[in-house]
C-alpha positions as CSV (number, residue, x, y, z in Angstrom):
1,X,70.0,-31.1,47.8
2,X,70.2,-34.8,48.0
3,X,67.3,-34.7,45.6
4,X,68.8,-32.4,43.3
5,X,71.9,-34.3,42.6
6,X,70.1,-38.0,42.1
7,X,68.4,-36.1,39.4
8,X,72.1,-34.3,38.2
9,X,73.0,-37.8,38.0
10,X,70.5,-39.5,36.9
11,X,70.2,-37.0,33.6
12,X,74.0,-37.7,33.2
13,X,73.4,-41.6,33.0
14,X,70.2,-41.5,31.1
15,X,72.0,-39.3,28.5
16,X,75.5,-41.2,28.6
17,X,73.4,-44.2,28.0
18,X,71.8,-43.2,25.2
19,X,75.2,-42.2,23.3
20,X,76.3,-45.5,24.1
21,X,73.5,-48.1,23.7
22,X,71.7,-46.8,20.7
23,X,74.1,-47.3,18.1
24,X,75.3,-50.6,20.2
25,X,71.9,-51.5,19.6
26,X,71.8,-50.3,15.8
27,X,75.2,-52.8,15.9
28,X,73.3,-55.6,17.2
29,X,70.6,-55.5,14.5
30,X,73.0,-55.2,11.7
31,X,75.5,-57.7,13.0
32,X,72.5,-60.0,13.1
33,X,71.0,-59.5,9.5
34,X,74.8,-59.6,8.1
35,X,74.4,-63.3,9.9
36,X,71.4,-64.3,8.4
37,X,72.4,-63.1,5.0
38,X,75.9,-64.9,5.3
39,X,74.4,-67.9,5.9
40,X,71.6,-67.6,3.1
41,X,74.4,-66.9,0.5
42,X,76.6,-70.0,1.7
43,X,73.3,-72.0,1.0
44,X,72.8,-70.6,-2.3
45,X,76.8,-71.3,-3.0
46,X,76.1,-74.8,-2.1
47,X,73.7,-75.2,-5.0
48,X,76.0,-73.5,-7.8
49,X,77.5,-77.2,-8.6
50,X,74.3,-79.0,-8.9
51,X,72.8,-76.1,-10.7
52,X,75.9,-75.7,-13.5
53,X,75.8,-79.5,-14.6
54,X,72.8,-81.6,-13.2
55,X,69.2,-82.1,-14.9
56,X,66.5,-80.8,-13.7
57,X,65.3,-83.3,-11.8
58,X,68.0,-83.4,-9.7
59,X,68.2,-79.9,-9.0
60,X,64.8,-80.1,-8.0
61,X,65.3,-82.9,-5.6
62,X,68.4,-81.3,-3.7
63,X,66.4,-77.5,-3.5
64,X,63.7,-79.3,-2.1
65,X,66.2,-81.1,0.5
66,X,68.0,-77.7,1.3
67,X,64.8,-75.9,1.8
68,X,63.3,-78.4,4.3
69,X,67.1,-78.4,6.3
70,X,67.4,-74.4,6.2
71,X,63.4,-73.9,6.6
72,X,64.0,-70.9,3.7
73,X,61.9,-70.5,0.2
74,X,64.5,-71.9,-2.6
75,X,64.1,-71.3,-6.0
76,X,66.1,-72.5,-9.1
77,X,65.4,-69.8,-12.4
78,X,66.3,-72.2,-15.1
79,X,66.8,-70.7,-18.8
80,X,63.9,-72.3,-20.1
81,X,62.0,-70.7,-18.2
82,X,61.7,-73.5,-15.6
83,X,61.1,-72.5,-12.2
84,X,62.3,-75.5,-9.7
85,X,61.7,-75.1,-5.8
86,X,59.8,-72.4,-4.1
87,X,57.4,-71.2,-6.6
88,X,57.8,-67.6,-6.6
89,X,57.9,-64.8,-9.4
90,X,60.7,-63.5,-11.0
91,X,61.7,-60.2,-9.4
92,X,63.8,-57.1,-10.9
93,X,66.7,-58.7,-8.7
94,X,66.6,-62.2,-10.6
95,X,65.8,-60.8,-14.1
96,X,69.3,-58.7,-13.3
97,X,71.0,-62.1,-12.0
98,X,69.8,-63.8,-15.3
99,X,72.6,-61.6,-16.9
100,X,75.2,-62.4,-15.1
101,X,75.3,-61.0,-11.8
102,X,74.9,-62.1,-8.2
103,X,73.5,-59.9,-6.0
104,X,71.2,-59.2,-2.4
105,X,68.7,-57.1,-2.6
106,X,65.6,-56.1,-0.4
107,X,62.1,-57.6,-0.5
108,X,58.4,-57.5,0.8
109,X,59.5,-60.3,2.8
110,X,62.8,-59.5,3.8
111,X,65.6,-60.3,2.3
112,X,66.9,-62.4,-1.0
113,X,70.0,-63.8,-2.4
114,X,70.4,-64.2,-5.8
115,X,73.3,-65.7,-7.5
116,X,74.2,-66.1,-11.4
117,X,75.1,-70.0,-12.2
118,X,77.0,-69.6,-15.6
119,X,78.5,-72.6,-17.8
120,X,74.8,-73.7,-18.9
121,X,75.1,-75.4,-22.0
122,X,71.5,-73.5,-22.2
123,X,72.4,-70.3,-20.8
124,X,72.5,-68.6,-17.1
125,X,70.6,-70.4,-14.5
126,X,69.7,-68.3,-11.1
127,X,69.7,-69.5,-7.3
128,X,67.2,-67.3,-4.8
129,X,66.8,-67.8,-1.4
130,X,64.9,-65.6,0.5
131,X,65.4,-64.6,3.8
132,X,62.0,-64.1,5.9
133,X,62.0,-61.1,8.4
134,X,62.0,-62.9,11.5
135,X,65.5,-64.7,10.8
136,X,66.6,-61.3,10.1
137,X,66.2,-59.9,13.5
138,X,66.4,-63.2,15.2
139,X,67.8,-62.6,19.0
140,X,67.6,-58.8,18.1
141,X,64.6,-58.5,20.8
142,X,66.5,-60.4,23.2
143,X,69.7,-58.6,22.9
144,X,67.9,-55.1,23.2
145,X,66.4,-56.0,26.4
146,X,69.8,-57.1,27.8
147,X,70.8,-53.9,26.7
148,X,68.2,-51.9,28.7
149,X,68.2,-53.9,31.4
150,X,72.0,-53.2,31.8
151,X,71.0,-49.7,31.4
152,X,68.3,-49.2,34.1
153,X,70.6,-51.4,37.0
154,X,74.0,-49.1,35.7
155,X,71.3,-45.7,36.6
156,X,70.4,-47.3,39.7
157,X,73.8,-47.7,40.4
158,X,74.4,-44.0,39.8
159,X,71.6,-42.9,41.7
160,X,73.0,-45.1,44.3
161,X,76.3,-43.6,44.6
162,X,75.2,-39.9,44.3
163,X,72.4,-40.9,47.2
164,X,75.4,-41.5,49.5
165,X,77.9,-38.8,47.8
166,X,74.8,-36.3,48.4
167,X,74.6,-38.0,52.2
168,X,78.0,-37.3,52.8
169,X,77.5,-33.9,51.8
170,X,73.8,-33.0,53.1
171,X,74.3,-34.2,56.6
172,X,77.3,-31.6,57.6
173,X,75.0,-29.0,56.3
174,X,72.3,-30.3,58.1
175,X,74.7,-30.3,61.6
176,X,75.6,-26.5,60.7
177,X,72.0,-25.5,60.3
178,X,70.6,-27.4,63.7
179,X,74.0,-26.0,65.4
180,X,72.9,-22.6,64.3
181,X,69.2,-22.6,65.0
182,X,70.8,-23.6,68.2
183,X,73.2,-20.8,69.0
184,X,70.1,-18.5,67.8
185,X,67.7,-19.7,70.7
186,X,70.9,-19.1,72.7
187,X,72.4,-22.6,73.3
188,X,75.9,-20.7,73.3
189,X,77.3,-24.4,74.2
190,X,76.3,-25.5,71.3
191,X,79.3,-27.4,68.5
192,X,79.1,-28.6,65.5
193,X,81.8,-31.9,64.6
194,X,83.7,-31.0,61.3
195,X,82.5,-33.2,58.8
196,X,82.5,-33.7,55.0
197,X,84.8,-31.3,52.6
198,X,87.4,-29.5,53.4
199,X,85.0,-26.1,52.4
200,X,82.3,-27.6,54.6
201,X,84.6,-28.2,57.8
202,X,86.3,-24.8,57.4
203,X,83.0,-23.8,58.0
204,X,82.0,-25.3,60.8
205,X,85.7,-24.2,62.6
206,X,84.3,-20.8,61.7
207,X,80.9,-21.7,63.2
208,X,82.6,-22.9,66.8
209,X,84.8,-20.1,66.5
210,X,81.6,-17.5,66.4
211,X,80.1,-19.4,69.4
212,X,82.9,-19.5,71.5
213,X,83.4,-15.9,70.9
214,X,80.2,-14.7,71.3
215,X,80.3,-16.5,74.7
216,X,83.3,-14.6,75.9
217,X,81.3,-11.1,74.6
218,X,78.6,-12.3,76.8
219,X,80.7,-13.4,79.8
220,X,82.6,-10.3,79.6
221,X,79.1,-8.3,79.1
222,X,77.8,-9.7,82.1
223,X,80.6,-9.1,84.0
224,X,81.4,-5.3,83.0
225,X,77.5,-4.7,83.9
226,X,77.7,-6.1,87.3
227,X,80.8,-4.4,88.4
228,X,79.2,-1.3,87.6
229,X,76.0,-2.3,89.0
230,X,78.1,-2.7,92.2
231,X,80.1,0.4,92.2
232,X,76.7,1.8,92.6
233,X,76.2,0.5,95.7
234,X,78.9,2.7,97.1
235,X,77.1,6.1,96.5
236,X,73.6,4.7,97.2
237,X,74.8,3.9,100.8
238,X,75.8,7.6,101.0
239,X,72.4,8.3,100.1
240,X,70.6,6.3,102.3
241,X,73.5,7.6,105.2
242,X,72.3,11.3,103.8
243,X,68.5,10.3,103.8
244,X,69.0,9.5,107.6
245,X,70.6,12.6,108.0
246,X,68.0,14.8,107.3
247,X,65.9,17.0,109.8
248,X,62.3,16.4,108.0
249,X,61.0,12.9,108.8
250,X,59.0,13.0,105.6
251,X,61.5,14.1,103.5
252,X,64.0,11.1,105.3
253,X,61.3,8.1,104.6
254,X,60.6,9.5,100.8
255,X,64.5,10.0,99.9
256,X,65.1,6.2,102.1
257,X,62.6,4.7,100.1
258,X,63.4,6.0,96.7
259,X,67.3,4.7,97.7
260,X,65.7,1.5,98.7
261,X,63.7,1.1,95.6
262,X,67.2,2.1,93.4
263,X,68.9,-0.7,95.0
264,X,66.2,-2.7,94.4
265,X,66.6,-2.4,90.6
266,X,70.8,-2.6,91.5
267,X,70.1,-5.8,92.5
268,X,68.2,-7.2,90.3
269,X,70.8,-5.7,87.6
270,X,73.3,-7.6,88.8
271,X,71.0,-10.7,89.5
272,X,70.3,-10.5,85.8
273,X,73.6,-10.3,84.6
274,X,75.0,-13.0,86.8
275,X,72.4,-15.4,86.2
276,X,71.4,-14.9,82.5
277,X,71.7,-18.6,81.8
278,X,69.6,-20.0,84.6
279,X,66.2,-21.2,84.4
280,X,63.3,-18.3,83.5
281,X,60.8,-18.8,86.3
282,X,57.2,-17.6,85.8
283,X,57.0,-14.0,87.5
284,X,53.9,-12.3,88.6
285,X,53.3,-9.0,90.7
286,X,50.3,-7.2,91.1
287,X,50.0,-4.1,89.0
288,X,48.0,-2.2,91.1
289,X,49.9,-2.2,94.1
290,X,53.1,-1.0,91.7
291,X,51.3,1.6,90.0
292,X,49.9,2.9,93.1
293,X,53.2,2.8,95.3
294,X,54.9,4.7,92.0
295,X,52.3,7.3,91.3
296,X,52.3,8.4,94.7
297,X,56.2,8.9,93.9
298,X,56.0,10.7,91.0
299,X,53.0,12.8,92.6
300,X,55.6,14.6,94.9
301,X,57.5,15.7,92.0
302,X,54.1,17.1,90.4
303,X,53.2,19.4,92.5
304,X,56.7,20.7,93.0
305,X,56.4,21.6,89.2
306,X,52.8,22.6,88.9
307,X,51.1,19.4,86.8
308,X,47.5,18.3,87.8
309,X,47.2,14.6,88.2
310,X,44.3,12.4,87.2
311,X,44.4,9.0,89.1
312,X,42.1,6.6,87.6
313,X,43.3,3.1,89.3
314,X,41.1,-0.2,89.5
315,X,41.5,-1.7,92.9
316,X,43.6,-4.2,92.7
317,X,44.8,-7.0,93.3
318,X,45.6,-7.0,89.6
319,X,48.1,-10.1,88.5
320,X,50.5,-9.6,85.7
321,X,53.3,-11.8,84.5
322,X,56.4,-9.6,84.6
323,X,58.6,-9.3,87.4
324,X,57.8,-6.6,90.0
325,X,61.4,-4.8,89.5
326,X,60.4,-4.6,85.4
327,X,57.3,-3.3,86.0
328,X,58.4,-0.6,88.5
329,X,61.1,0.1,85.8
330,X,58.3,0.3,83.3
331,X,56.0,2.5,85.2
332,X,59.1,4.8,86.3
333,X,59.9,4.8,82.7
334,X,56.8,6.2,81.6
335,X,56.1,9.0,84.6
336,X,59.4,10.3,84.3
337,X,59.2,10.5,80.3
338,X,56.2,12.6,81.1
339,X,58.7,15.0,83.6
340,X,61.4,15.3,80.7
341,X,59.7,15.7,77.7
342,X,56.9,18.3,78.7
343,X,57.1,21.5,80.1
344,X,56.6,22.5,83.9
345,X,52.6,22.4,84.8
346,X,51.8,20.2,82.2
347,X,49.0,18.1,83.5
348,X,48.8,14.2,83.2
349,X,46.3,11.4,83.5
350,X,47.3,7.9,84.5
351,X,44.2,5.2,84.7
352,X,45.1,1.3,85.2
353,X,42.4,-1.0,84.5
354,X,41.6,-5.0,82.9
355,X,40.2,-4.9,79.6
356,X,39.5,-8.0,77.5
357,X,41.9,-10.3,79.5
358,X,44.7,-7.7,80.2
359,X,45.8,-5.1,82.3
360,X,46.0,-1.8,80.8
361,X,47.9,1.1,82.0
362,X,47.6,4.6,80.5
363,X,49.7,7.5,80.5
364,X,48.3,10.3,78.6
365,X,49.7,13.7,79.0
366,X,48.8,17.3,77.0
367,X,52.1,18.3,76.2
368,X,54.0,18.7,72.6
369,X,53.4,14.8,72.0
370,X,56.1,12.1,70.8
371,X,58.3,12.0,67.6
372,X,57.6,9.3,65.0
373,X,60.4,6.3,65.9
374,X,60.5,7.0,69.7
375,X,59.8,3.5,70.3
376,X,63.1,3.0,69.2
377,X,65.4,2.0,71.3
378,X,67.9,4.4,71.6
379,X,66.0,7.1,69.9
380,X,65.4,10.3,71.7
381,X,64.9,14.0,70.1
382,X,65.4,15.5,73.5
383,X,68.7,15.0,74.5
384,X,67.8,11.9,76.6
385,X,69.2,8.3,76.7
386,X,65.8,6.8,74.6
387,X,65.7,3.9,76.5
388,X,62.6,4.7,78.6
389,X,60.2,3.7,76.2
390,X,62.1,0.4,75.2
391,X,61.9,-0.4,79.1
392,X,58.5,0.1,79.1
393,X,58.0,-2.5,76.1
394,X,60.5,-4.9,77.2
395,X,58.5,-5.2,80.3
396,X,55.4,-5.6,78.1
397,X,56.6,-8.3,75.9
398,X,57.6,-9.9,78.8
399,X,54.2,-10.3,79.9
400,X,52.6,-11.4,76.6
401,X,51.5,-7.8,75.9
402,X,53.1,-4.7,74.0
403,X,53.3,-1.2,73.7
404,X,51.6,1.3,72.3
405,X,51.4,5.0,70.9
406,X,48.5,7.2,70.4
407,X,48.2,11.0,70.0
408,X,45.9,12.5,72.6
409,X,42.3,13.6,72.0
410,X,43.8,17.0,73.3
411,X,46.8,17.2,72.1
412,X,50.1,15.1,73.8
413,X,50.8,11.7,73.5
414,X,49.0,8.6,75.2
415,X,51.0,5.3,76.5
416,X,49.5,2.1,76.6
417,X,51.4,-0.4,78.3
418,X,48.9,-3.7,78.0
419,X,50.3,-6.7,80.2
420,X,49.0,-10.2,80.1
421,X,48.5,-12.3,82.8
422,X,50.5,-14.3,85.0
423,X,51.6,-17.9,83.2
424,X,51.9,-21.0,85.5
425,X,55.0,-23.2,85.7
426,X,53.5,-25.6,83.3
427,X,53.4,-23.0,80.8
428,X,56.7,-21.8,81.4
């Protein structure tokens, strides 16, 4: 921008200039050859006296004398044909002077003044002076050069004061666009100082207006999600109280330990809504353990609804950088989109294994498959909340990986969830 307007205002001087110092300088040349020529005729108007009455000798004498003071060719036409002075040919502009007129007319030279000396007792005599080139622009050079040289320092003036106009202008802008990149990476504490115009601090009100409300949105987020992450405590006590209740000691440690793991991911809910500002530390957690602990889970379920499961799961321990609540989220995610979205006795493969740096885990099933866009969040053809799959790549992204979709070789849908591994605090 600041560029833009030295050369808006540069254009503007150059051309303002131009208007004004060409004819100026036009001026200057014509003022000086209307000088030279003034003072060539009042040298030939000196000689008219001498001319009218003296002899020839004594014309020539004094057009000698003026010649050598005014450093000009000076010729005396007499009627006789006698040329006294400067010995130069007679030229259309004397042979008109010879009649009787005075006149200044243009030569090869330059210039020349001729001037009609009537009362001859022999006729009309003629005085010509010429008037070489160089006294004709005499001081021209000099005076252009001033000229241009005024010109050049009044642009640099110009540039001068539309570099700091364009200052006070570019560096509010510049404060709004750092404040914002600011606020994007989620500096929410981040101001701008109203600076410059009146447009560009209107803006920048508008700018700490956004931030501070998008920091009440957020405070108000955080605090709306935790209070409903802790009203679930309430009714997952009454589980657990339930859970203990029970006759079946299997039944009691499965149902305890699917309450503990649902508090689990309470806490950490409200942990992540409380603490959204504080520092991100590197997490880690070993997938294998997770996928195991979860598929053992979900197998109860299977065989209460008929659906063959194919285990394929690499020893672990298998590091990943992604929290151990996200991934059991993630993995919980993905099993239970295989319960809802396919029909009792479906069967389903998961296999977990490292593959060209990452951990891969696969969940294939044979049912009807997925819709194009269920990777969307909130986009579900089934009825369901379609966040499962956004879970799932949240978790993924988290650990430097992502998600992915594939139809199966038989039919169904495949879900790759590829996790990097664990960074160290220098990297975070």
């Amino acid at each position: 921008m600041r560029a833009r307007l030295a050369l808006l205002v540069a254009a503007v001087s150059v051309l303002t200039l131009i208007a004004f110092l060409v004819p100026l300088a036009l001026l200057v040349r014509t003022v000086a050859e209307d000088r030279a020529t003034v003072r060539a005729t009042a040298d030939a108007q000196s000689l008219v006296p001498v001319v009218g009455t003296a002899d020839a000798a004594t014309i020539r004498l004094t057009v000698e004398q003026l010649a050598a003071e005014s450093g000009r060719p000076v010729s005396v036409f007499l009627p006789d044909g006698t040329v006294l002075g400067a010995q130069t040919p007679r030229t259309p502009a004397v042979a008109l002077a010879a009649r009787g007129q005075s006149l200044t007319g243009e030569s090869a030279a330059g210039r020349e003044v001729v001037i009609a000396v009537q009362g001859r007792s022999d006729g009309t005599g003629v005085i010509r002076i010429a008037v070489p080139q160089h006294e004709l622009t005499a001081g021209v050079t000099r005076a252009w050069l001033v000229l241009a040289l005024l010109g050049v320092i009044l642009v640099l003036i110009g540039l001068l004061v539309a570099d700091r106009l364009a200052r006070t202008l570019v560096r509010p802008i510049s404060d709004l666009s750092a404040v914002s990149h600011r606020l994007a990476n989620a500096e929410l504490d981040a101001r701008v100082t109203p600076a410059g115009p009146r447009e560009l601090r209107e803006v920048a009100g508008a700018l700490n207006h956004l931030a501070t409300r998008i920091q009440v949105l957020l405070v108000q987020e955080r605090e709306q999600v935790a209070d409903l992450s802790h009203q679930l405590r309430t009714p997952l006590t009454a589980l657990r109280l339930e859970a203990e209740s029970l006759r079946d000691p299997d039944d009691a440690v499965r149902i305890t330990a699917a309450a503990d793991g649902l508090e689990r991911a309470v806490t950490g809910l409200i942990r992540q809504a409380r603490w959204r500002h504080a520092p991100a530390q590197p997490a880690s957690s070993d997938a294998a353990a997770i996928v195991t602990d979860r598929v053992a889970f979900w197998s109860v379920l299977a065989e209460d609804t008929g659906r063959d499961v194919t285990l394929d799961l690499t020893p672990g321990p298998l590091p990943v950088g992604v929290a151990a609540d996200n991934l059991t989220a993630a993995v919980d995610a993905l099993l239970g989109n295989v319960f809802a979205h396919t029909p009792d006795g479906t069967p389903f493969a998961v296999r977990l294994a490292r593959e060209a740096g990452e951990v891969v885990l696969t969940v294939a099933d044979e049912g009807p498959g997925m819709p194009a866009g269920a990777i969307r969040r909130g986009a579900s053809a089934a009825g369901s909340t379609g966040l499962g799959l956004d879970i799932a790549r949240r978790a993924a992204q988290a650990a430097g990986g992502r998600l992915e979709l594939r139809a199966g070789p038989r039919g169904g849908a495949q879900v790759l969830l590829r996790l990097g591994p664990p960074t160290s605090p220098q990297d975070a």
